[in-house]
VMD Tcl script that draws the C-alpha trace (Angstrom):
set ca {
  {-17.34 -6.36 26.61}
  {-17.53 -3.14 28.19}
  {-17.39 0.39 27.07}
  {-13.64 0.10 27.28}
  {-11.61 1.48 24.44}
  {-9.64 -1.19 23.25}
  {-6.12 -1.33 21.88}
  {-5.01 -4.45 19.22}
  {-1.41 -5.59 18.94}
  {0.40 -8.24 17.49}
  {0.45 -9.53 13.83}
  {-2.23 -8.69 11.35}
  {-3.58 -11.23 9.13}
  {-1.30 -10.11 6.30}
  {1.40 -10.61 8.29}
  {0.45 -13.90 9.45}
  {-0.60 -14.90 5.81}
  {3.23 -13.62 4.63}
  {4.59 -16.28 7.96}
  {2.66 -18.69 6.49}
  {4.14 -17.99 2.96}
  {7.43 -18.65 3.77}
  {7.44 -21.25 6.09}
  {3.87 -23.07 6.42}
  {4.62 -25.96 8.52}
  {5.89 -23.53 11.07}
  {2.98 -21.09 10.91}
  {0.35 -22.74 10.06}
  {-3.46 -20.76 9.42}
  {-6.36 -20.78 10.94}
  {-9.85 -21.60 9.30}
  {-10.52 -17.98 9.27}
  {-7.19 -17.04 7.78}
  {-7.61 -19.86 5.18}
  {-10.79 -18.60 4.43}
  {-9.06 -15.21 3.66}
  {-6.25 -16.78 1.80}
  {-8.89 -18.10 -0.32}
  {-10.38 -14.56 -1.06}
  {-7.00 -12.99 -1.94}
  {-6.28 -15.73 -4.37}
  {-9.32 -15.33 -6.16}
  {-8.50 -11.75 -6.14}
  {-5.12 -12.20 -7.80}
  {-6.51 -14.38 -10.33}
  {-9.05 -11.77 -11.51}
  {-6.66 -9.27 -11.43}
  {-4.30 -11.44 -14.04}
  {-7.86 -11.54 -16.14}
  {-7.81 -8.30 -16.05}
  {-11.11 -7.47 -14.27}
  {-11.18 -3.99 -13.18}
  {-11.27 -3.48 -8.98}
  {-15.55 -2.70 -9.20}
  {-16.04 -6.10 -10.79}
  {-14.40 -7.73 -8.20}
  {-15.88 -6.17 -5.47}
  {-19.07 -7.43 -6.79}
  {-17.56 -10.88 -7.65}
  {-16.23 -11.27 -3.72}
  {-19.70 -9.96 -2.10}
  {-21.78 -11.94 -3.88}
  {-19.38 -15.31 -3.62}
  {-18.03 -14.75 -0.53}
  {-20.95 -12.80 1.19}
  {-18.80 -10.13 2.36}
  {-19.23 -6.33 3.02}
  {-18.39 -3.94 -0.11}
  {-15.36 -2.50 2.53}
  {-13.77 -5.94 3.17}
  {-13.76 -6.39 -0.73}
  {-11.48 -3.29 -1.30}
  {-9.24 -4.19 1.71}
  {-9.17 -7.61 0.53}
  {-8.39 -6.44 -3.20}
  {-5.23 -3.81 -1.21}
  {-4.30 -6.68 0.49}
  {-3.80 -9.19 -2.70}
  {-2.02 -6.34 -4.07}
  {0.46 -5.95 -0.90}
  {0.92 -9.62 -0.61}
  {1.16 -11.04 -4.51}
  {1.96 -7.43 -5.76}
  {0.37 -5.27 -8.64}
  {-0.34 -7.89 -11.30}
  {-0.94 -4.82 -13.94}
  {2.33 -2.86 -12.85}
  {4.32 -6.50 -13.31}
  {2.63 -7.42 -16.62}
  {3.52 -3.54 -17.91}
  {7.16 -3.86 -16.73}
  {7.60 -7.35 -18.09}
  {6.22 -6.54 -21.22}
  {8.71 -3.46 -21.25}
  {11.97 -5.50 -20.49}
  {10.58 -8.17 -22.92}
  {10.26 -5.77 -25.84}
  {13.94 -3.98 -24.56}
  {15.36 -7.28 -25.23}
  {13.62 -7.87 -29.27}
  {15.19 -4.22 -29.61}
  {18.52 -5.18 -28.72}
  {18.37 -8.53 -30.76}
  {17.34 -6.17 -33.32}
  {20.47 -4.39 -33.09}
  {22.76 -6.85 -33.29}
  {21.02 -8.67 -36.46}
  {21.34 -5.02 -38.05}
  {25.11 -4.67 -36.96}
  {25.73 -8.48 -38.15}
  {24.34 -7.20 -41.93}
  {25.92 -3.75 -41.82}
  {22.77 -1.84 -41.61}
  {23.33 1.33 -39.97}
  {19.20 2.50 -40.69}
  {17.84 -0.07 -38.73}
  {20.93 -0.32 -36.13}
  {19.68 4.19 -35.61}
  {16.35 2.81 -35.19}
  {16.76 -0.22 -32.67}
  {19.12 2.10 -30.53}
  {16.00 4.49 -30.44}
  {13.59 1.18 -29.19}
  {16.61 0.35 -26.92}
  {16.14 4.09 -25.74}
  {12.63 4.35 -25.70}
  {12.33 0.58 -23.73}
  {14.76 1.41 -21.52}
  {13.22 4.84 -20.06}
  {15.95 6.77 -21.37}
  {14.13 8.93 -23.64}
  {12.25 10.61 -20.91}
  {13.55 13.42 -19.11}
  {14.24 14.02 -15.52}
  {12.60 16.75 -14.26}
  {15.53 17.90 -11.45}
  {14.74 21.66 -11.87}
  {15.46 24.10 -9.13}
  {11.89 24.76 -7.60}
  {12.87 27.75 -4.96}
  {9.03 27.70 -3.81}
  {9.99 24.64 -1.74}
  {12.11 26.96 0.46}
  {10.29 29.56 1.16}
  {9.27 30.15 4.98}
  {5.56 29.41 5.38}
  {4.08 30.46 8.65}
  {1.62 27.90 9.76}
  {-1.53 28.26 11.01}
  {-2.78 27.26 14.19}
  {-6.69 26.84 15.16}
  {-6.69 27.04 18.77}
  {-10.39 27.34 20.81}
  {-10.77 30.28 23.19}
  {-10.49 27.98 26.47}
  {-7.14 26.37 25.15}
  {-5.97 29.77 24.15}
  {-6.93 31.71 27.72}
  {-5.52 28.92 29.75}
  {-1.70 29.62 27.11}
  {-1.98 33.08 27.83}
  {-2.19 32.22 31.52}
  {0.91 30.53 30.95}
  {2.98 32.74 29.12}
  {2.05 35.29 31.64}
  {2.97 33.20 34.50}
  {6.49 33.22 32.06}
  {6.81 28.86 31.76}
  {4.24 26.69 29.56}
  {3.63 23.60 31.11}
  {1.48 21.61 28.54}
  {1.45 18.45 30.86}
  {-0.63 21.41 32.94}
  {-4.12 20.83 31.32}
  {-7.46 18.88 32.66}
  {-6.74 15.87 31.08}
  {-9.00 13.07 30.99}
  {-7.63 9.46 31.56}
  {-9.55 6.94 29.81}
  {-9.93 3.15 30.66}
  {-8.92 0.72 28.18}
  {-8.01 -2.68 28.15}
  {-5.53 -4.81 26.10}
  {-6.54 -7.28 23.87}
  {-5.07 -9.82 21.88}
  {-5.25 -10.53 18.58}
  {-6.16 -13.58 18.64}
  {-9.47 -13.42 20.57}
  {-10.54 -10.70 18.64}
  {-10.00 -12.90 15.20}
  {-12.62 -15.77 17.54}
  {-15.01 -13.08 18.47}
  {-15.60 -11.05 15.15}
  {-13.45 -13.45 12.16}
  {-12.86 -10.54 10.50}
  {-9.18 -10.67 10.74}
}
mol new
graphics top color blue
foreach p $ca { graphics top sphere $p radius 0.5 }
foreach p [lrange $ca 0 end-1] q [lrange $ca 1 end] { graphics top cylinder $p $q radius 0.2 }
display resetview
């Protein structure tokens, strides 16, 4: 290939792996996307052992011979395609104990016990993220007029002035270099470099 800057479009392989998700006779994946499948399974299955992201960057180089980069995007992408096992676990867990609260509650109402009826309305609270407070305060810093600041070079700035003197700024006016690039499609660069 030449010294051509080159421009990618089309789907990425988390796209294509989401295709595949919901309909995988219709999209089926390539070796090299089954391959990566494969990594961001074992990935979510860590992740519900709760191995912490450094341990499974070793885990996937050493398994999957990969670079120490492709392991973090690998462990992003589990996260964007299965979701955040920890965040799900914590929420679950949260609804879960909600719900013994408000069984609570009733069993105290059922025997008249107003004590532990106060206190399962408080775990109800508490479960339910009503007991923390929403911080909506006025912050008039937010509005105040900040004057950017503009780094221009001396070149840039004599050819403005040149402008402005002239009276119109014509910024499509400037020595622009066009560079050569060429298209290319997704799919050969997945054959050339399997990265994708």
């Amino acid at each position: 290939m030449s010294n051509l800057l080159a421009f990618k479009r089309g789907d990425t392989s988390l796209d294509k792996l989401r295709a595949y998700y919901a309909d995988p006779e219709k999209y089926p994946l390539s070796p090299t996307l089954e391959a990566v499948r494969e990594r961001l399974q074992y990935v979510m299955q860590l992740r519900l052992n709760y191995w912490n992201k450094q341990k499974i960057v070793t885990f996937l180089k050493e398994k999957f011979d990969i670079e120490q980069a492709q392991a973090y995007s690998d462990i992003r992408n589990s996260e964007l395609l299965y979701g955040e096992i920890n965040e799900t676990s914590r929420k679950a867990k949260q609804a879960l104990l909600y719900e013994y609260s408000f069984q609570l509650l009733q069993r105290a109402r059922e025997r008249g016990d107003t004590k532990v009826e106060a206190k399962a309305i408080e775990l109800m609270s508490k479960f339910g993220g009503l007991d923390q407070e929403e911080n909506l305060e006025f912050n008039p810093e937010k509005f105040e007029a900040v004057t950017p600041k503009l780094s221009v070079n001396n070149k840039a700035m004599a050819k403005f002035m040149e402008m402005i003197v002239k009276g119109v700024v014509d910024l499509n006016d400037f020595n622009a270099t066009d560079v050569d690039f060429e298209e290319v499609n997704n799919e050969e660069t997945e054959e050339e470099d399997g990265s994708r």
